[in-house]
VEXVEX-553596 format. One record per residue (C-alpha): residue in one letter; x, y, z. Coordinates in pm, whole numbers, plus 50000, padded with zeros to 5 digits. Layout:
N
aXYZ...
//
This chain:
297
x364637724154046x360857720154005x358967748554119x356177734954377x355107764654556x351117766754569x349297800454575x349007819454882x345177834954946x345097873955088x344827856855486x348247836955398x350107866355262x349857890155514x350897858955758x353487853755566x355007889855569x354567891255956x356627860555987x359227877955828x358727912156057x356727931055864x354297951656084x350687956355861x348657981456096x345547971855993x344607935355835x341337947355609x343337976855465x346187957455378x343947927755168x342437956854991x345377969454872x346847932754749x342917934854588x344067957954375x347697951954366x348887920454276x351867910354576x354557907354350x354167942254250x353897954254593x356967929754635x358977956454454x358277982154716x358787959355025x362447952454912x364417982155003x362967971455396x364017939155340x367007928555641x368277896755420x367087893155028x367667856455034x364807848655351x363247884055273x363497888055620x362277925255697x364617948955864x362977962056236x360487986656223x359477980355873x355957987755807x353317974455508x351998011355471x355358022055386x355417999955121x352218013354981x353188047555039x355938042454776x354168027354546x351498055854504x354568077854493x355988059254210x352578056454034x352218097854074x355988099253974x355178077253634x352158101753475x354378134953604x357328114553397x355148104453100x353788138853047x357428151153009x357848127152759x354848132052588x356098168352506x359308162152403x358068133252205x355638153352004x358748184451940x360728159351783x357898151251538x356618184351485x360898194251400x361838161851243x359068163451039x359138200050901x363008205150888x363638171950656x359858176050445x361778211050357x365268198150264x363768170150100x360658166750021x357578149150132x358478109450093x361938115450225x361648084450462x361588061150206x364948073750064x367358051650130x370708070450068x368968095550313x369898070650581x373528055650737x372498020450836x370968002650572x369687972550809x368167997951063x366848017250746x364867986250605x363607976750992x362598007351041x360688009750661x358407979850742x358037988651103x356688021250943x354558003950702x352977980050949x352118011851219x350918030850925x348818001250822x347297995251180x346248028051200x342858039851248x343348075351265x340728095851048x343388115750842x345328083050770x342028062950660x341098099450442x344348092850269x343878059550156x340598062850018x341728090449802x345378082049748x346898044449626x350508056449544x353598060149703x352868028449944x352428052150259x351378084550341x353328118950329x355638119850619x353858147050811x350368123550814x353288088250819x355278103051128x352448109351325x351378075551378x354308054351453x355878047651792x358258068051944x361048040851946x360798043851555x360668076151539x363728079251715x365488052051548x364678072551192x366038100851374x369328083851478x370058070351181x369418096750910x372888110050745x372098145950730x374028159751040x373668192550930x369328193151000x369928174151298x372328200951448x369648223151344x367118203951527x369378200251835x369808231751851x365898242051891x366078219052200x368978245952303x371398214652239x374648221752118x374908190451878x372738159951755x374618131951929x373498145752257x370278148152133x370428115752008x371518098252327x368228116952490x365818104852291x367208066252331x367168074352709x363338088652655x362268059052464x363538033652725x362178052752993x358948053952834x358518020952747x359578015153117x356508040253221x354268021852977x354147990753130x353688000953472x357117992053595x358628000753914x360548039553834x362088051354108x364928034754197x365058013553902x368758004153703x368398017553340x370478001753088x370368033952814x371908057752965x372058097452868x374808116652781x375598145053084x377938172652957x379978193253158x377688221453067x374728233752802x373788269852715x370658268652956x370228260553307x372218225753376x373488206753657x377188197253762x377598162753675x380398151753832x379858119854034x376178118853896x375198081253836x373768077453425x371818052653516x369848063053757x366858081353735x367718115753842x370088120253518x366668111553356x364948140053537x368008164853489x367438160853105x363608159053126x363378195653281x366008206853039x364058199452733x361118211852889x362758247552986x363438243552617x360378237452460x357978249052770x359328279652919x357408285553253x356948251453300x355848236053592x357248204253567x360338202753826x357958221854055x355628194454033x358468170954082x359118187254447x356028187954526x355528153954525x358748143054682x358018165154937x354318149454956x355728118455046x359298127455302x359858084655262x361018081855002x364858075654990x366108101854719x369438084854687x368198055154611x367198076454267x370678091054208x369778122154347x373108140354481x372918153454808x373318197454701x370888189054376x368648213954502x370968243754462x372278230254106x370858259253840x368688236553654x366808233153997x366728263354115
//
């Protein structure tokens, strides 16, 4: 099928939606917020109103500033979100970097019997030379005027500047289970694997939060690992959907209880959703008693 549609100016839109039942209180407000939101994002938030997703007919009493309402929500909920990751992002480094520089040495990265997948191991060595390369950090640029051999920098200057998804993927794959209990275990974890499954979850979600994408009630197709129980403050996870993103949030306040005591993050969290009373929780995997679970309280 040939696609034939023709744009749609601001006027046409909102005629559009109310020929579909949408009520928009005010015309002028409404353009100014497709001015600065492009429809098809706001699209995302009109959805869960919509009666029939084939016609995208609306369901009654559906209202435009709802829609908007939710996606300032999920906007607030994205830099609350990245800040958690931000934190738990940086740990890693700071741990991953000191606990393997000290077991084995300062080019330990470029070791490949260090490593249990050989393929990710070479990926992940010219992934780290190109981020390394691109670089413009001052220390980085120091080092290169002063240093020519090995090829990069020491790991605790090299680990600084590449992504997250690398650094997790180095962390996945390195053979030394030992450390990485060790590591897990500063994040009050009782093993790596969990661990491990976080930080893939992190990384997704991230790169989800990076982009701008609709959070909320989104599918995500890494999910975490959610044990029965944890030596800190955890949640019952029975009939919790991994996918969704309240078993993102349940492991995003755990790490920072971990690495922030007195944190204000899940307080922050509540405060928002109560900011905006909307906002379908289940929709977001939230159980209905997650209030009283121990990680909440």
């Amino acid at each position: 099928m040939d696609y034939t549609k023709q744009p749609l100016d601001y006027p046409q839109i909102l005629q559009l939606l109310k020929d579909r039942g949408l009520i928009i209180r005010d015309d002028n407000d409404a353009t100014a917020q497709l001015k600065i939101m492009s429809y098809f994002r706001l699209a995302n938030y009109l959805r869960p109103m919509e009666q029939d997703k084939t016609t995208h007919v609306f369901k009654p009493n559906s209202h435009f500033d709802n829609a908007v309402d939710l996606y300032f929500f999920d906007k607030k909920l994205r830099a609350l979100l990245f800040t958690a990751i931000q934190s738990f992002e940086i740990a890693l480094r700071s741990k991953l970097i000191h606990h393997f520089s000290m077991a084995y040495g300062a080019f330990w990265i470029m070791d490949r019997s260090l490593f249990t997948d050989k393929k990710i191991f070479t990926d992940c060595a010219i992934r780290v030379e190109q981020e390394v390369f691109r670089s413009r950090e001052d220390f980085i640029q120091e080092h290169f005027e002063k240093y020519s051999t090995p090829i990069i920098p020491p790991v605790w200057k090299t680990l600084e500047v590449v992504s997250f998804g690398t650094l997790s993927r180095i962390f996945c794959n390195l053979s030394d289970k030992g450390i990485k209990k060790r590591i897990a275990r500063e994040f009050n974890l009782p093993q790596h694997k969990l661990l491990e499954s976080w930080c893939k979850s992190a990384v997704t979600l991230r790169n989800n939060l990076a982009h701008h994408s609709r959070t909320w009630n989104r599918t995500y197709p890494i999910q975490p690992q959610l044990p029965q129980s944890l030596h800190g403050d955890w949640i019952n996870p029975a009939g919790v959907a991994n996918n969704r993103l309240y078993a993102q949030l349940c492991y995003l306040v755990y790490l920072q209880n971990a690495t922030h005591p007195g944190n204000d993050f899940k307080q922050q969290l509540k405060t928002l959703l109560q900011a905006h009373p909307n906002v379908d929780v289940t929709a977001m995997g939230f159980p209905s008693d997650w209030g009283n679970e121990p990680l909440w309280t």
